[in-house]
Structure formats: C-alpha cells, structure tokens
C-alpha positions in Angstrom: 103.8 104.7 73.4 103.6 103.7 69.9 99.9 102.0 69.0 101.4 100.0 66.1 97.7 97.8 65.4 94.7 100.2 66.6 92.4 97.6 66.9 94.2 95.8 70.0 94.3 99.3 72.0 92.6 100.9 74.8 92.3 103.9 76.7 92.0 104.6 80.3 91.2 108.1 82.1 92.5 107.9 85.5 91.2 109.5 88.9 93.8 112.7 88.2 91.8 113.0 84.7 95.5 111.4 83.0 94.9 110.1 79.8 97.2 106.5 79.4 97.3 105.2 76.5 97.7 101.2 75.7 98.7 99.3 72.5 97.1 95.8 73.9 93.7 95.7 76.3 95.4 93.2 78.6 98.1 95.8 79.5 95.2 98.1 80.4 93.5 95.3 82.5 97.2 94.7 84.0 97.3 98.2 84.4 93.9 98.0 86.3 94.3 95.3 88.6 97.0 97.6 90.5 94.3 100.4 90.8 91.9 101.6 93.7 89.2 101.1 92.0 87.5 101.3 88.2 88.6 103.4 85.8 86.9 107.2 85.1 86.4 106.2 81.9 87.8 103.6 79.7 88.0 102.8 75.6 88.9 100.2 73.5 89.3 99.8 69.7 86.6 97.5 67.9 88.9 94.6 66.8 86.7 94.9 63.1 86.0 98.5 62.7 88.8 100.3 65.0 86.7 102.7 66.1 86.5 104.0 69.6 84.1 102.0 71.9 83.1 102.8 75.5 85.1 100.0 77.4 81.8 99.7 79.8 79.9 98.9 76.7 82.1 96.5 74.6 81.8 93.0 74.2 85.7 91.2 74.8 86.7 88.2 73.4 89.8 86.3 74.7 91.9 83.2 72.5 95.3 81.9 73.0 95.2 82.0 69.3 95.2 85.7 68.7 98.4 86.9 68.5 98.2 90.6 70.0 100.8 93.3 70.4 101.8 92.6 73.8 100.5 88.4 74.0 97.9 88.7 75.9 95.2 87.7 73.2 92.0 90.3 74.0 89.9 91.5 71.5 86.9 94.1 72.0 83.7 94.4 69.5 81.1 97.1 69.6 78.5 94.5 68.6 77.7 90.8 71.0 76.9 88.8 67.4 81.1 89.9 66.2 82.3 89.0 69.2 80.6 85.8 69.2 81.2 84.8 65.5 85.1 86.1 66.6 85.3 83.6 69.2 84.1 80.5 67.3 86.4 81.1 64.6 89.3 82.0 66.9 88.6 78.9 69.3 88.2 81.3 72.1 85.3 82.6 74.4 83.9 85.7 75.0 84.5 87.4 78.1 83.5 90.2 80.4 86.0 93.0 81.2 85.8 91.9 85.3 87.1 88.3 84.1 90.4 89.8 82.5 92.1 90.1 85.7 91.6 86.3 85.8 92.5 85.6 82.8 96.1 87.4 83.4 97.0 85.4 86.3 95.9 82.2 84.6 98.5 83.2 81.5 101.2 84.7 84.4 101.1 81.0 86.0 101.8 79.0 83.0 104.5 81.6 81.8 105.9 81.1 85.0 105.8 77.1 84.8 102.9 77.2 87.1 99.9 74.8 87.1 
C-alpha cells in the first residue's frame, strides 16, 4: 500500500501482532467493523502536524467536504481545540472513533441509493 497523503493514514496492530497499514482512517474503521474485537493498538496521522498519534487518544473529525484518499472524509488531531476549529471550517462535526462504523454505513446507504 502506497500512503500517498500521511495525514489521512492510520495504523492498526492486529491480535497476531500484524502491522496493516491504511492510506485513509475510514478503511481502518471498515477494516475494524469486520474484527472480533478492538484493535491491539491503533495510530493515526494528525491531519495538521502528520505525526503519529495513539488512535485511543485522538480527536476525529468527519465532513462530506474533505476530500480524502479513499472518500470517506476522516480526519484525526492530536489536540480537541484543532479538531474543533477543523470542523467549523470544514462544515463537519467531530466524532468519536466508536461512531465511524456509523458513519460508514450512513455513506454505504446513500452510495447505494439508499435512504
């Protein structure tokens, strides 16, 4: 996997200790939703400073605006004030890493002409 932008990626360690490697958080959260359970450990890239942040830790902001690598329009900051600032600028709404599965069947429904 090629991480073209850094600052729309994540990392997730799974049970078996594998490293996988994701150029957009929502295909880690996809990724998730199929799991067992939480990740080991998970990272994501600060949208501002693309530095490494603990996934438990970071603050996620979602807009239909944001245009990411794979469409599904996640952003993570290190700091609550970014991410807050991000989301008033970017017409979204911060969100919490639990709500992303949510948020991917919302955006699976209206690609799939749901309602």
């Amino acid at each position: 996997m090629i991480i073209a932008e850094p600052r729309f990626s994540a990392s997730l360690v799974s049970g078996e200790n594998d490293v996988l490697k994701f150029d957009d958080i929502g295909c880690a959260a996809h990724y998730q939703m199929n799991q067992p359970g939480p990740p080991e450990r998970f990272w994501v890239h600060d949208f501002l400073t693309e530095q490494w942040v603990d996934g438990k830790a970071a603050f996620f902001v979602y807009s239909g605006n944001l245009v990411t690598p794979m469409g599904y329009g996640l952003a993570a900051f290190s700091g609550r004030a970014e991410a807050e600032k991000f989301a008033e600028n970017e017409k979204g709404r911060q969100v919490s890493w639990e709500e992303t599965p949510g948020i991917l069947r919302s955006k699976s429904q209206l690609t799939k002409g749901g309602t």
